[in-house]
TIROLUM-459898 format. One record per residue: chain; x, y, z of N, C-alpha, C in turn; residue in one letter; residue number from 1. Coordinates in Angstrom, 2 decimals, always signed. Layout:
<recs>
REC  kette      nxx      nyy      nzz     caxx     cayy     cazz      cxx      cyy      czz  rest   nr
REC      A        X        Y        Z        X        Y        Z        X        Y        Z     a  NUM
...
</recs>
This chain:
<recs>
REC  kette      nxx      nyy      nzz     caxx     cayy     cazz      cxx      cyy      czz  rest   nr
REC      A    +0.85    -1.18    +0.00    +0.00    +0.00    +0.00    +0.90    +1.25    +0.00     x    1
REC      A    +0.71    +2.48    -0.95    +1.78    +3.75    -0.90    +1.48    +4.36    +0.53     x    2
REC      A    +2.60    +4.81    +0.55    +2.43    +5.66    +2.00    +2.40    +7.61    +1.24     x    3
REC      A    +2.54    +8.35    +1.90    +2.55    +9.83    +2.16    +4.26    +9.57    +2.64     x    4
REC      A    +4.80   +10.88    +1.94    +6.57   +10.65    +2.28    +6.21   +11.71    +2.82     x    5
REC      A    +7.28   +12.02    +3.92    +7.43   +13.33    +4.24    +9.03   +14.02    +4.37     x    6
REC      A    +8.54   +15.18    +4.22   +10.11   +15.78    +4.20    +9.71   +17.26    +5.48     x    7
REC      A   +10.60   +16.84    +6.25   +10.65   +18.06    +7.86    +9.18   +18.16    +8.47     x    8
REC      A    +8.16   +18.50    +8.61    +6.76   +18.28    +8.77    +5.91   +18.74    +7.83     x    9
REC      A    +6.14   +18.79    +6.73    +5.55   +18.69    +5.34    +5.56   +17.31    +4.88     x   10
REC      A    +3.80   +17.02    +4.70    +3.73   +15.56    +4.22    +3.41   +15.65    +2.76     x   11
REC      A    +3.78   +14.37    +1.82    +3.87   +14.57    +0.49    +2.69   +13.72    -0.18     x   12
REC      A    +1.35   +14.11    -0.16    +0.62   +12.87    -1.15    +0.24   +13.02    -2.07     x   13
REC      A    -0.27   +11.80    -2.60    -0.36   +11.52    -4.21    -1.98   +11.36    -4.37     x   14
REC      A    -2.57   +10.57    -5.50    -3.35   +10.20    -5.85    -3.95    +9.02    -5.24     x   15
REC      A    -2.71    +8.09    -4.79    -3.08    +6.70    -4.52    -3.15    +6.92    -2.86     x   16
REC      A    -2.03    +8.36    -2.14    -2.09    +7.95    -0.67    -3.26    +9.37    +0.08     x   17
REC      A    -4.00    +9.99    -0.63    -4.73   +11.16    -0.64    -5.97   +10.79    +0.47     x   18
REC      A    -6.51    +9.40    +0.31    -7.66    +9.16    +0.91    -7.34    +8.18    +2.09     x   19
REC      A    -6.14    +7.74    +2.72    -5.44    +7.67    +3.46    -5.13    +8.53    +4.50     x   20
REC      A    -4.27    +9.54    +3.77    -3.63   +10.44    +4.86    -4.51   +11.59    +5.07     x   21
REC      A    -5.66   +12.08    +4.13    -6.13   +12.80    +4.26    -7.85   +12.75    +4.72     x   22
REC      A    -8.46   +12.12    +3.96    -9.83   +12.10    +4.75   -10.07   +11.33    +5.78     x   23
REC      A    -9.07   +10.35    +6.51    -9.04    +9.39    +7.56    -8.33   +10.24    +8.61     x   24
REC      A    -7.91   +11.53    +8.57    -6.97   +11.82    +9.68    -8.02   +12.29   +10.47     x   25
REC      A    -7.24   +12.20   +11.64    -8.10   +12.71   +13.15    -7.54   +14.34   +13.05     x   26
REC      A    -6.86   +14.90   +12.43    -6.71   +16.27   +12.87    -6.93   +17.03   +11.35     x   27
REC      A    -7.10   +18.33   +11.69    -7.49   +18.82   +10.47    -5.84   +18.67    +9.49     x   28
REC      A    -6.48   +18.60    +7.82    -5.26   +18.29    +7.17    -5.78   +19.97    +6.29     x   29
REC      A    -3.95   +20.89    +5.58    -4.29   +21.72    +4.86    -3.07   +20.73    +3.87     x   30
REC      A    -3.80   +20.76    +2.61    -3.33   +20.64    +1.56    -3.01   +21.52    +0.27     x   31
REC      A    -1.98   +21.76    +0.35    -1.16   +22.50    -1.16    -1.59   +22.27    -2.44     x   32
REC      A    -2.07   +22.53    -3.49    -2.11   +21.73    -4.27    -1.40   +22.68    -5.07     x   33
REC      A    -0.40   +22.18    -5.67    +0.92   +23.31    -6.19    +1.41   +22.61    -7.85     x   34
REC      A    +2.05   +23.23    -8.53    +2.85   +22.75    -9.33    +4.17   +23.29    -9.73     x   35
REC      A    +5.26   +22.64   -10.41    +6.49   +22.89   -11.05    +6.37   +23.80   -11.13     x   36
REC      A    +5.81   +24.51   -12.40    +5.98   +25.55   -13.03    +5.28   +26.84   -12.27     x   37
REC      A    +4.69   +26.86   -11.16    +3.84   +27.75   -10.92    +4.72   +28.95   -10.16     x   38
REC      A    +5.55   +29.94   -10.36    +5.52   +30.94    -9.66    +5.25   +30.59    -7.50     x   39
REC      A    +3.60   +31.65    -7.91    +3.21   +31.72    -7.01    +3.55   +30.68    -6.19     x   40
REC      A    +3.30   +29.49    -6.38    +3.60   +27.90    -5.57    +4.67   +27.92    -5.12     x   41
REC      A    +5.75   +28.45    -5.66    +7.32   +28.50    -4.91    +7.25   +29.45    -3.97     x   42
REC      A    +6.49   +30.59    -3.77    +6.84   +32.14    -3.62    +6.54   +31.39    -1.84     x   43
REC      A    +5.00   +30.67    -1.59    +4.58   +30.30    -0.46    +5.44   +28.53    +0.22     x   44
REC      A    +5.91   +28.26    -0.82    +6.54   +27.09    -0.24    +7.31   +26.46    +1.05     x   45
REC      A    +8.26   +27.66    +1.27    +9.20   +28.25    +2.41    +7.94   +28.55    +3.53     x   46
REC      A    +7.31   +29.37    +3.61    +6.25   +29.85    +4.25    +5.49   +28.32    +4.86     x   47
REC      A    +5.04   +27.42    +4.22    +4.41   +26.33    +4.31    +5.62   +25.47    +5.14     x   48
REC      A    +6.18   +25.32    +4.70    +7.17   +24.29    +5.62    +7.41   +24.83    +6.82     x   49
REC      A    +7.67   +26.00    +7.08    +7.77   +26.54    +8.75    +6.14   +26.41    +9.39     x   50
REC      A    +5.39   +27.00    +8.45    +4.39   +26.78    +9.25    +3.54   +25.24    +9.94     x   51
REC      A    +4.20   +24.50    +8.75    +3.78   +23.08    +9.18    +5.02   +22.60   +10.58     x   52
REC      A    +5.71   +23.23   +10.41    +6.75   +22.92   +12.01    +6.04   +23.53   +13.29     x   53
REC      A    +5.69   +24.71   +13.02    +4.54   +25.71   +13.82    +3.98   +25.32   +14.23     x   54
REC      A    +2.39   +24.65   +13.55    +1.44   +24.01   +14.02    +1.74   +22.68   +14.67     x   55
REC      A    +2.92   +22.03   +14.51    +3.00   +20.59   +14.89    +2.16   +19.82   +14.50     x   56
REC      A    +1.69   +18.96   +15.68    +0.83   +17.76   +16.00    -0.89   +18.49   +15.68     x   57
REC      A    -1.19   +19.84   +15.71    -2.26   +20.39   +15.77    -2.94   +20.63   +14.74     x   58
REC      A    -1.94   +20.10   +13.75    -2.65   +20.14   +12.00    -1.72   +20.24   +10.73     x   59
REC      A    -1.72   +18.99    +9.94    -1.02   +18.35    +9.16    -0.93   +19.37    +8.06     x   60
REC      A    +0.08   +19.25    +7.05    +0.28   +20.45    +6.43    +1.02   +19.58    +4.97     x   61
REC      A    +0.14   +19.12    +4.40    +0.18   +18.21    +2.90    +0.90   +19.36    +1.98     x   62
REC      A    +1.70   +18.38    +0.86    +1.82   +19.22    -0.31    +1.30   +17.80    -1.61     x   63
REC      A    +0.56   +18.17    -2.32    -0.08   +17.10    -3.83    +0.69   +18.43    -4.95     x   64
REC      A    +1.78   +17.44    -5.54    +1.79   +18.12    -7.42    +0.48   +18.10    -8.00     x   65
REC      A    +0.04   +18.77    -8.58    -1.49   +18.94    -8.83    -1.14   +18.31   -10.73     x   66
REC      A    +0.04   +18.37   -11.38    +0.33   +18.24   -12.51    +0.51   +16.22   -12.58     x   67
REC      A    +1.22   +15.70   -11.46    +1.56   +14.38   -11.19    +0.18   +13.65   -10.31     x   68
REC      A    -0.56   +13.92    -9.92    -2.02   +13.74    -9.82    -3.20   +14.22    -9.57     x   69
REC      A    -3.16   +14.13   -11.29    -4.61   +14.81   -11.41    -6.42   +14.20   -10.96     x   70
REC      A    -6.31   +13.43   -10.23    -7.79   +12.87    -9.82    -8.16   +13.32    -8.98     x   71
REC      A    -7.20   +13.52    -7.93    -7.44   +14.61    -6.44    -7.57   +15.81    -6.76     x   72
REC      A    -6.94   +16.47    -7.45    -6.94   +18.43    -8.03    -8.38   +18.46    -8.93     x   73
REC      A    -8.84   +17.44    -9.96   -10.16   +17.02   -10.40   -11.39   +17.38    -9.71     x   74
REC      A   -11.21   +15.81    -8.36   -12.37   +16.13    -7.71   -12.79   +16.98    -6.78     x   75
REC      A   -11.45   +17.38    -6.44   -11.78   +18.79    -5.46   -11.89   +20.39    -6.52     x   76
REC      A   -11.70   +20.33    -7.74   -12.21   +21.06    -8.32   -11.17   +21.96    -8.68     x   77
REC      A    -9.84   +21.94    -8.32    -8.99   +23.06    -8.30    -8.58   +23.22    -9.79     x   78
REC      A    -9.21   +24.32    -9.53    -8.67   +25.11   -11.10    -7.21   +26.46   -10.77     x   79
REC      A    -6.97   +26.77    -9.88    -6.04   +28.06    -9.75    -4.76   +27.53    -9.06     x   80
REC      A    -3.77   +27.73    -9.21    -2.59   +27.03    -8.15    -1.86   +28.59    -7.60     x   81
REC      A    -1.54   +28.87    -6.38    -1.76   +26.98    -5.50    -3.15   +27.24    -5.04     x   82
REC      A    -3.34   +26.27    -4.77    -4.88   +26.28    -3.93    -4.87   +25.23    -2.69     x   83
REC      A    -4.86   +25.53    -1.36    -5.30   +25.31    -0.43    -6.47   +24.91    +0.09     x   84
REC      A    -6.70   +23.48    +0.51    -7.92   +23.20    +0.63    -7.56   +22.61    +1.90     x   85
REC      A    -8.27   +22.94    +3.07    -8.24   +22.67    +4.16    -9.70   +21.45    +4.45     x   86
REC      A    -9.28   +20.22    +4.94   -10.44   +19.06    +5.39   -10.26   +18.62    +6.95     x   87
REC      A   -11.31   +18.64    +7.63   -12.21   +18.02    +8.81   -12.51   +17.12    +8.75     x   88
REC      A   -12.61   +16.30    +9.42   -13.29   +15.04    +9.32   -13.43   +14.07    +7.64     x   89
REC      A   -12.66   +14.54    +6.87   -12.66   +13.99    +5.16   -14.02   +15.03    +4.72     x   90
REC      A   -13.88   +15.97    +5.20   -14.66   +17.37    +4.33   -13.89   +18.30    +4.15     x   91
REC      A   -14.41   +19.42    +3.25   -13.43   +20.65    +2.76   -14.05   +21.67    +3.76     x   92
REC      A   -13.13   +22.54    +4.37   -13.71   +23.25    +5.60   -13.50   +24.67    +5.36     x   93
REC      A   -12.26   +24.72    +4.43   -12.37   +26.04    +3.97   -10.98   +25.70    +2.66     x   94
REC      A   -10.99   +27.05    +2.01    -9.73   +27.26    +1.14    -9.11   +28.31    +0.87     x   95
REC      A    -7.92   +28.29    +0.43    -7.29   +29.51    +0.00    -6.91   +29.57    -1.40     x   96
REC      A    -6.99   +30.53    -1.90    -6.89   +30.47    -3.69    -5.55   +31.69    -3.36     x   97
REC      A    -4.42   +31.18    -4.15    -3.34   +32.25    -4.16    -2.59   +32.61    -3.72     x   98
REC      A    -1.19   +33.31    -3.64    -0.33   +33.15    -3.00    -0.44   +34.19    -1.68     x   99
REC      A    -0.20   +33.93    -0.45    -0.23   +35.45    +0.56    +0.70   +34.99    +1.08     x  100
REC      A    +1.24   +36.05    +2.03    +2.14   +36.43    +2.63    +2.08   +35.63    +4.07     x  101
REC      A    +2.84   +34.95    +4.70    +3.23   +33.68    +5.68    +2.32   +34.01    +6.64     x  102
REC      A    +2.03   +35.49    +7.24    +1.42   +36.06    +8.24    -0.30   +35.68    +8.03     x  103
REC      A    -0.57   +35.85    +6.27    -2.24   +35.79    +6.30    -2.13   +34.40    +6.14     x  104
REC      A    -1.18   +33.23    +5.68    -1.61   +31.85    +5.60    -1.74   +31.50    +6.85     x  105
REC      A    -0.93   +31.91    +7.97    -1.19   +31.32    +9.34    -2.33   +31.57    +9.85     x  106
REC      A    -2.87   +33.10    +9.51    -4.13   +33.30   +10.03    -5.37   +32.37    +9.11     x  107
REC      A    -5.37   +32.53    +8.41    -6.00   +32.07    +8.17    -6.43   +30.10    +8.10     x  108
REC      A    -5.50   +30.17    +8.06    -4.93   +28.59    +8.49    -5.58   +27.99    +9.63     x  109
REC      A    -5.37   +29.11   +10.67    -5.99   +28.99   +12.47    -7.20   +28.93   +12.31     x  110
REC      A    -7.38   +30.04   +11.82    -8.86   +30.23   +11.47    -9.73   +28.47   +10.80     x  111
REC      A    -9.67   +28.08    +9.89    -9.78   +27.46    +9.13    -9.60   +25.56    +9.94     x  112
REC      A    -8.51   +25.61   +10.46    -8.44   +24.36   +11.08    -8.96   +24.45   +12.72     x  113
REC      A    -9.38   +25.79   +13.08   -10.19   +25.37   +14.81    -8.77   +25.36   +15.48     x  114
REC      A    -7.83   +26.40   +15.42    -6.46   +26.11   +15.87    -6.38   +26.90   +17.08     x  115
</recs>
């Protein structure tokens, strides 16, 4: 069965480990959905990895290539990168469309996961 890799407290899933690590978790998960080529996606990347050290244990902090699987970026609908989709209980609880600045992803992040 694939697992979710992780690199520092940024977890990495795919297509095959998405409904695994993500709609089965007990804590809220925010997921990246980013690509290669995208600008913006790099600009918040740095930003995302501290903040997933930040939050710890209090809420998982995914990154999905949205270009290397496309069935998850599909059914959640994401058309804009990056796009942030934050899930509860294996629901979408809120999102972020676009790149901001480390200060409004955290807030809003808190906001968003009950932090």
């Amino acid at each position: 069965m694939p697992q979710a890799s992780k690199t520092g407290s940024l977890i990495t899933v795919s297509d095959e480990t998405f409904a695994e690590t993500v709609l089965t978790s007990d804590r809220p998960v925010v997921v990246d959905f980013w690509a290669e080529w995208c600008r913006p996606c790099k600009m918040i990347a740095n930003s995302l990895a501290e903040l997933a050290e930040e939050f710890g244990d209090r809420m998982v902090v995914a990154t999905l290539n949205s270009d290397e699987n496309p069935n998850a970026t599909r059914t959640y609908g994401v058309m804009s990168l990056p796009t942030l989709l934050v899930f509860r209980g294996g629901e979408v609880v809120g999102s972020i469309v676009g790149a901001r600045p480390k200060a409004s992803l955290r807030q809003a992040l808190a906001a968003h996961g009950g932090l």
